[in-house]
N, C-alpha and C positions, 0 to 999 in steps of 0.2 A: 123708326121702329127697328132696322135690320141694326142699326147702332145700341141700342137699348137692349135687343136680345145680347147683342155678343156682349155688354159688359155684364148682363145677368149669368150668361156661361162663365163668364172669367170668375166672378166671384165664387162662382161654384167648383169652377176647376182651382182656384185656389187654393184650398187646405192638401190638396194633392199634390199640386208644384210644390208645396213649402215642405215637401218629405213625407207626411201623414202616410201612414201604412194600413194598408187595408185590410183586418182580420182575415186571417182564411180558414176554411170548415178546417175542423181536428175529429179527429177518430178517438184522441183520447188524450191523456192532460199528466204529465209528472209533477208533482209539490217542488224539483230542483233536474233542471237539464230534458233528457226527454225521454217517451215512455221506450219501451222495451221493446216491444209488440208492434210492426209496422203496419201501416193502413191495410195490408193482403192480408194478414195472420190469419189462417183458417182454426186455432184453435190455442188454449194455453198450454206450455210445455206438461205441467203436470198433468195431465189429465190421459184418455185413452180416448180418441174420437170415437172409436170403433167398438166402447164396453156394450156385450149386451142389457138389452133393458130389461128389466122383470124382478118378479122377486117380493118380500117382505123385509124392511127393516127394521128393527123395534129400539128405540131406546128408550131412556131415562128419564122421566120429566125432573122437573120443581119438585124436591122434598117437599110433601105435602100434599096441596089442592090447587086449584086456578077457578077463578069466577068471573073471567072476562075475557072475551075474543077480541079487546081495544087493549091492546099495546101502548098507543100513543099519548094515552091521559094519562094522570097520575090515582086512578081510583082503582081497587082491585089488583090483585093479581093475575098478571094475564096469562094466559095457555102458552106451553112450548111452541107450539106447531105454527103460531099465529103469522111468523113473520114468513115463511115459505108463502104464501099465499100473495105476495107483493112484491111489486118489483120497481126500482129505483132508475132515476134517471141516466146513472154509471155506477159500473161495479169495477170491486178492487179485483186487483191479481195478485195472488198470494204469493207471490216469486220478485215482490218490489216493494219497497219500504212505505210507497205512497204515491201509485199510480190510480188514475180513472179511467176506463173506457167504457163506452155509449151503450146504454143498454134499450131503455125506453126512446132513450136520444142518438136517432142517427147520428148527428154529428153536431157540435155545437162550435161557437166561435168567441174566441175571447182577446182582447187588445194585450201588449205588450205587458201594461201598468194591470193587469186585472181587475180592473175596475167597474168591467160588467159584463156576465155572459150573456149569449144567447141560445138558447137550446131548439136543436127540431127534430123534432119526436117523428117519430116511425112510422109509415103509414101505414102499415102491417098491424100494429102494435093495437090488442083490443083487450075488453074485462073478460070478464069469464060468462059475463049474461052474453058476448057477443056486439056491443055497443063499442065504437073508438075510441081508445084514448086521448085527449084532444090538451090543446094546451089550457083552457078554461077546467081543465081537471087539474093543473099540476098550480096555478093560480090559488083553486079551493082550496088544494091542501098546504100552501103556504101559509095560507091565510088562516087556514082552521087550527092549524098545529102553532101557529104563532098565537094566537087569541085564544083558543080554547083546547090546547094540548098540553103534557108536562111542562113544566114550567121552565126547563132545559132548552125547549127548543126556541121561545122569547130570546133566551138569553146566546143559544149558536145564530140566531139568525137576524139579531139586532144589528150588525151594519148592512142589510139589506135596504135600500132607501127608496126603490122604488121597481115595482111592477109593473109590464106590458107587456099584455094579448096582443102577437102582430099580425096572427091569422088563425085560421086552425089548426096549425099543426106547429106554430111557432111562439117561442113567448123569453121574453129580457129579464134578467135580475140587472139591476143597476148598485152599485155598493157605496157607500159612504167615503170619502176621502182617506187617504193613508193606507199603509201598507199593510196589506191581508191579504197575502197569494194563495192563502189556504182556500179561501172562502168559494170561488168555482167548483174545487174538489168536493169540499163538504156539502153545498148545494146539490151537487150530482150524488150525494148519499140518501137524500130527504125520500120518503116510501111516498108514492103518490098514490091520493084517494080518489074512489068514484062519487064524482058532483053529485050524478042524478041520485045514489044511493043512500049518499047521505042530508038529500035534503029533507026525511020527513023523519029523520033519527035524530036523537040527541049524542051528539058528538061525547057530550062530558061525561055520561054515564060509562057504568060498569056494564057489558054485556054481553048473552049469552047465545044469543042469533050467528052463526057461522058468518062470518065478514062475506063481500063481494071486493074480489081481489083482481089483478092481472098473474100471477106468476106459474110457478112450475106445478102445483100444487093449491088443493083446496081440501078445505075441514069435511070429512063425509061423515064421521060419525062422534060421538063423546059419551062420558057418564064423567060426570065430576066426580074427582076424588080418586078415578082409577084410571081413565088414559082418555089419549084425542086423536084419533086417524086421519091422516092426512092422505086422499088419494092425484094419483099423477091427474093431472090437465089435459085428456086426450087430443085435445087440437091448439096445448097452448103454441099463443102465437111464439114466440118466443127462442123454441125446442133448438134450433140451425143457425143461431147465430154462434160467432166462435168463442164470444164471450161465456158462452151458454151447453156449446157442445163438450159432451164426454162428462156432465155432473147430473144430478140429481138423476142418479137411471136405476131407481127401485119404481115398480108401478104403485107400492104404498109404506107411509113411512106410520107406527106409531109408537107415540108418547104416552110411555106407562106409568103410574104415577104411586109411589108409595110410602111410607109412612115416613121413612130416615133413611139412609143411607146404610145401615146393617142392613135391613130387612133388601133394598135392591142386592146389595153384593149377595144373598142367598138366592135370589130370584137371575142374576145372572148369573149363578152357577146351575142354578136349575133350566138352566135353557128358557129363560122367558122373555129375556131380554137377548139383543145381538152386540152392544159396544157399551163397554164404561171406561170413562175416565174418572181415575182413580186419586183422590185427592188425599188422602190418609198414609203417611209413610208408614207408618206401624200393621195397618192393613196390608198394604203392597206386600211387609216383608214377609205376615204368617198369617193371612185369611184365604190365600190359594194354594198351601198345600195341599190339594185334590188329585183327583185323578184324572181329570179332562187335562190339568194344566201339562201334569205331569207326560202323559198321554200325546200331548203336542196341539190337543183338536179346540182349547182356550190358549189363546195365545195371549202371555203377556209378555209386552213389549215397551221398554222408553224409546223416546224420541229426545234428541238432542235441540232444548228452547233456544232458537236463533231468532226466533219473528220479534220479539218483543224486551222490554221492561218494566220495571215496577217491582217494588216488595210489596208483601205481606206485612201488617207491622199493628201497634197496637196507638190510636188515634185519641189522644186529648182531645176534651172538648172544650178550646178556650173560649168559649162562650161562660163558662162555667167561670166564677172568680176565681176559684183554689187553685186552676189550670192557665191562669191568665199571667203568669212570672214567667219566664222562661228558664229561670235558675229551677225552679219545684221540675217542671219538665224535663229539664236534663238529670235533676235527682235520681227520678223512678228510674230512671233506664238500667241504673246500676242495682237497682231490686231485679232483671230480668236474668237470668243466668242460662245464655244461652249452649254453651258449651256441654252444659250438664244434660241440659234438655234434649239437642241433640243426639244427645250418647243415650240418653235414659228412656227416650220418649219416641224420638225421629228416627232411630235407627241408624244415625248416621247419614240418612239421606240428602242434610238441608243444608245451607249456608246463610251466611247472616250477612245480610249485605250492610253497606256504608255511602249508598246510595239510591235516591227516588228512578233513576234511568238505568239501574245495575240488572245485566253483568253487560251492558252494552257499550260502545263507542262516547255514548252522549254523558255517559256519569263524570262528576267531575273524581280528581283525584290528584294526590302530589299537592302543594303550594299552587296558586292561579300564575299562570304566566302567560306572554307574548298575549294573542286578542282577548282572551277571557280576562286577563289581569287589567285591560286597559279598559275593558268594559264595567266591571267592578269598580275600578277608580273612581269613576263619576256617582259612588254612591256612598261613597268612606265617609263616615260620620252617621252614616244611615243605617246600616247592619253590621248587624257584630263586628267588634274587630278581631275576631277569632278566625273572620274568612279570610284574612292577609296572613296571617301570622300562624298558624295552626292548622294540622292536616286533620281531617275530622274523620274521628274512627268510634269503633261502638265497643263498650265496656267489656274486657274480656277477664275469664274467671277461667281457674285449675279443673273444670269442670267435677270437682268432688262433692258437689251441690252444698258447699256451704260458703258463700262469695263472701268473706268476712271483710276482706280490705274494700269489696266494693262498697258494702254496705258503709263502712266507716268515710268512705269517700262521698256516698248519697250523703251521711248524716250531716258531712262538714259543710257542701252544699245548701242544704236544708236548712242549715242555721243561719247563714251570709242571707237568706231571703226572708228569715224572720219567723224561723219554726224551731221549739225546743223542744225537750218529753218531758212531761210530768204526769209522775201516776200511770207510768207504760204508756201512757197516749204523747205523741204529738200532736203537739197545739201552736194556734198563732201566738206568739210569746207577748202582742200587744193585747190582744180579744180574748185570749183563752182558747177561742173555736177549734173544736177537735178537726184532725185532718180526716176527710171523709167523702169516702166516692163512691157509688155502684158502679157494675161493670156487666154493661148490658151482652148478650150476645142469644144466638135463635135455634145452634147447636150443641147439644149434649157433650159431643167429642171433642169441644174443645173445651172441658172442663178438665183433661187432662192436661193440658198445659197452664188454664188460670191457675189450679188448685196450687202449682212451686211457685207459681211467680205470685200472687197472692200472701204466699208464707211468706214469703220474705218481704214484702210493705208489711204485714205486721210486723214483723222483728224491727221494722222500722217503726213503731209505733201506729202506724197506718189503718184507719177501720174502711175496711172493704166489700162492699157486699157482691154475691154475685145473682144477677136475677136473669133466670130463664126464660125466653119467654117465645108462643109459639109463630110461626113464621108471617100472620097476618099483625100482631101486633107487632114486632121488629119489624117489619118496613114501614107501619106510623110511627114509628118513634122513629123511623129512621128520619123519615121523612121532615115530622118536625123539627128534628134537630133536639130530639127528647133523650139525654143519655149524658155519660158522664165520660164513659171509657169503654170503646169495642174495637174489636180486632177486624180492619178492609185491608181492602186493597184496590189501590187506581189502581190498575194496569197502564202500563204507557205502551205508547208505538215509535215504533224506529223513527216519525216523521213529527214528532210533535209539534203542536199549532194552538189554534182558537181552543180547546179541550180544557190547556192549561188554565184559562180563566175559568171554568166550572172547576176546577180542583181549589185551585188557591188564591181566585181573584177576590177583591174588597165585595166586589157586585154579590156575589153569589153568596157570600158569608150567609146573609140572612134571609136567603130565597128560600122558602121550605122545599125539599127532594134535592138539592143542588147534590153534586160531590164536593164541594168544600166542607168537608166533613170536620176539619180541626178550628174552620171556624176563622181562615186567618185575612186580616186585615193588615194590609202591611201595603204602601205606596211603591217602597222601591221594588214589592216583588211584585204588583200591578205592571207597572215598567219595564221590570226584564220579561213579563211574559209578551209584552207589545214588541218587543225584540225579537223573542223565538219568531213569534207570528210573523215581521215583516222581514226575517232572514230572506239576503238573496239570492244564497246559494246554502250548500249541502255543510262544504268548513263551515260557513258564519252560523249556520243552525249548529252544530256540534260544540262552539265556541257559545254562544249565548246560550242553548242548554244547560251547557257545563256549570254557566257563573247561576243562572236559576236556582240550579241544582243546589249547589252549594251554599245559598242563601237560605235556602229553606232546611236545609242540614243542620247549620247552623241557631235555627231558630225553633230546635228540638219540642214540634210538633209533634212527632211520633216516637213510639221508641220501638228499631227495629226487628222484625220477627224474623220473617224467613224468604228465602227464595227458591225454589227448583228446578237446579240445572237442567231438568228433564220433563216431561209430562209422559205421563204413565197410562198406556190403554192396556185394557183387556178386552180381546174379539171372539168370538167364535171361529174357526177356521172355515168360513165357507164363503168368503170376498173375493175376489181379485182385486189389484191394486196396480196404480201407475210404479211404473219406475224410477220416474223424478218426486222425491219429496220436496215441498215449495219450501220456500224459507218461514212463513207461519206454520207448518209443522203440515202431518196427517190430519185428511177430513174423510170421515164415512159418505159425502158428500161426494167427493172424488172415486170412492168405492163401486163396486157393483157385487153383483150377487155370480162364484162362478158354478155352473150346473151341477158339473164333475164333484166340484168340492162338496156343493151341497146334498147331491147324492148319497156322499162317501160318510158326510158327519150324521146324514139321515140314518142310515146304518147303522153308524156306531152304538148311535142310540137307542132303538130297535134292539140291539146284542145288549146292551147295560139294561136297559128296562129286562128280556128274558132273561138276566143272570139274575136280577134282584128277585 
């Protein structure tokens, strides 16, 4: 027997002689190298541990309305305020390109290869009826957001292969084979739901019952169609961890909610609201010359975009056949005259990029060389060979708004793919079929930019229409993939990963809600995104970015709009603010309300109502 045990011990102490390393608890998780923030960190640099709490903050909802307090299906429109009220397994720091630390999760532990976390939740950590978090709750919500949530979250969390409940307070994701170092970080994003609460609800419904949450904040009051109150958590558990201290310090937040975006910019000039971010160059330059601005007591202010990329751009649907050439796609670009627009339209404020990761490190740019160029190689024969040979830039015009040599350059185009004009129309020169598109969108103000770029697909023979339509139907259609040609935007992040297959994988083409919005199907750019994703460091992501990048450049998807060096708020003067701005920019988040200030703006206003 004493023989038999000791060769039972050896077998067991074996994987540990042969080297095996034994995970150790993390406080928190980097996408490349390690976090920032050491195990002690009492708080993020940006923040004010010390901001008093109190106060009202009011912003901006959804143009429009909301008719659902579930966020996480694809049915309705949900409320602004919805997601304060949850809280996630780890949260980001907005001072790193792609950090996690434990928010729900004490500490979690993960092997070298990533290949499976384990998360242990907080035993502090409760809902808001006062019942614990447990790990049979963060189980339900995998499970229920997998099976019966947007259709996004199937597709982030399909190399998940297997779940284990290891006690109460602990529970395993196991992952699929191959490399996804993303996949622990994104896990730690998932909002976890309450079991007991949602076992006599219908998950897939639309609705209008105030959720049962864990976070900083819960729903106390609403009227559809005009705003949603969010009051602080007096005993959330949450309030002292450092992840946590020095934010969310207004005792109530709300979301107002109004008809378009002219009627709020008069409602934040009337003091009704307390922050807008201002999306309209044209507004920015001459919808606040007021007197508050002027005055000093509305402040508008830019910030300089360093968190992120992504353009603006205008999105074929190659689902659509007329959009399914890639020569027809690179035509239109040369209808868009952005120089003009700029000067006529933007104010000058915007830039035209010539990449999906601009103005960042990740865009490619110049001819591919050294790793990008060797990574490419393996696909020559497979994508253009314009991505060897050719720097890829976007159609540029004398800005005099009449692109003549563009337009002669779409047309030569146009014809090499089998399109003539007869009778002012272009037509298919085999079928006759006239060239013919709608061009969906759910904002009035951007009919000041369809209406030039419009004009000129006609001069190109081109019939256009443009259909308005209001914000509940633009996200069914979005949803289905109902459209021909509308103006998004990804947004990328400094850490790109698993996301990329919701933009431009094969999978997602034909999932209704995905962000593959152009619809594209293409193997070798399936491939490069397998690459970003299993980059092992920080260069080799920068390098396989790049050649993504430029594959999809190339294969004139979109044609591009715009970008903004800047983001644009207007506040009320009555915050206090951190010192350190994060590298994602300013959050009224990190704000608080200062006494003195708000004293002082009370006043003012008091004196302008008795002058009026």
């Amino acid at each position: 027997m004493q023989l038999l045990a000791a060769f039972v011990a050896l077998l067991i102490a074996a994987p540990l002689a042969a080297g095996a390393a034994e995970p150790i608890k993390r406080h928190g998780i980097a996408m490349h190298g390690e976090p920032k923030y050491s195990p002690n960190f009492t708080h993020f640099d940006y923040v004010n541990p010390g901001a008093p709490k109190g106060g009202t903050l009011r912003l901006d909802g959804v143009s429009g309305t909301f008719d659902t307090f579930n966020p996480y299906n694809d049915k309705g429109t949900a409320a602004s305020a919805v997601g304060l009220a949850f809280d996630t397994l780890m949260v980001a720091s907005a001072d790193e390109p792609f950090t996690r630390y434990g928010l729900l999760a004490e500490s979690f532990e993960v092997p070298e290869d990533r290949s499976w976390i384990v998360f242990h939740l907080r035993p502090e950590a409760h809902w808001h009826d006062g019942q614990p978090i447990t790990a049979e709750d963060v189980e339900f919500s995998f499970r229920t957001l997998v099976e019966k949530g947007a259709p996004l979250y199937r597709f982030y969390y399909q190399s998940v292969t297997d779940i284990a409940v290891l006690d109460e307070r602990t529970i395993k994701f196991t992952f699929a084979p191959g490399d996804n170092r993303e996949l622990p970080l994104i896990l730690g994003e998932m909002p976890v739901l309450p079991k007991h609460y949602w076992k006599d609800r219908d998950f897939t419904a639309a609705i209008l019952e105030p959720p049962l949450g864990s976070g900083p904040y819960k729903v106390s009051r609403f009227e559809i169609g005009r705003f949603v109150d969010v009051e602080r958590v007096k005993d959330y558990w949450g309030r002292d961890l450092p992840v946590m201290r020095g934010q969310y310090n207004y005792d109530s937040i709300r979301f107002v909610y109004f008809r378009d975006r002219t009627v709020t910019r008069e409602a934040l000039k009337a003091g009704r609201i307390d922050f807008f971010s201002e999306n309209s160059a044209k507004e920015w330059a001459i919808a606040y010359d007021v007197d508050a601005v002027r005055g000093g007591f509305l402040k508008k202010e830019r910030f300089l975009d360093k968190s992120s990329g992504g353009m603006q751009a205008f999105y074929m649907n190659t689902r659509r056949p007329i959009f399914s050439d890639r020569r027809v796609r690179q035509a239109l670009a040369y209808a868009f005259d952005f120089q003009w627009t700029n000067k006529a339209i933007y104010y000058g404020q915007y830039e035209q990029p010539a990449s999906y990761f601009a103005p960042t490190e990740l865009a490619a740019s110049g001819l591919p060389q050294g790793e990008e160029l060797k990574i490419l190689e393996r696909y020559r024969g497979r994508v253009p060979d314009e991505v060897f040979t050719e720097v890829y830039t976007v159609p540029k015009t004398d800005g005099s708004g009449w692109p003549r040599e563009n337009l002669k350059t779409a047309f030569a185009i146009l014809a090499e793919a089998g399109w003539v004009v007869r009778d002012l129309k272009l037509v298919n020169a085999e079928t006759g079929q006239p060239f013919s598109f709608e061009f969906l969108y759910g904002d009035q103000a951007q009919e000041r930019v369809l209406l030039p770029f419009v004009h000129n697909l006609k001069r190109l023979g081109i019939d256009v229409r443009l259909r308005l339509v209001d914000t509940a139907q633009y996200i069914n259609r979005f949803r289905a993939t109902d459209f021909d040609m509308m103006i998004l935007n990804n947004a990328q992040s400094l850490s790109p990963g698993n996301e990329q297959r919701e933009y431009w994988g094969s999978e997602a083409a034909d999932r209704p809600g995905s962000r593959n919005i152009a619809g594209i199907k293409d193997p070798a750019i399936d491939e490069l995104i397998d690459l970003v994703i299993a980059a092992p460091t920080r260069e080799s992501l920068i390098q396989r970015t790049r050649a993504l990048d430029r594959v999809l450049l190339w294969g004139h998807y979109v044609i591009p709009q715009l970008i903004a060096p800047h983001d644009r708020f207007l506040f009320w003067d009555k915050f206090g603010r951190p010192t350190v701005t994060p590298l994602n920019g300013p959050s009224p988040y990190y704000w608080w309300i200062d006494p003195e200030k708000d004293r002082t703006l009370a006043e003012r206003r008091r004196q302008d109502q008795t002058e009026e």
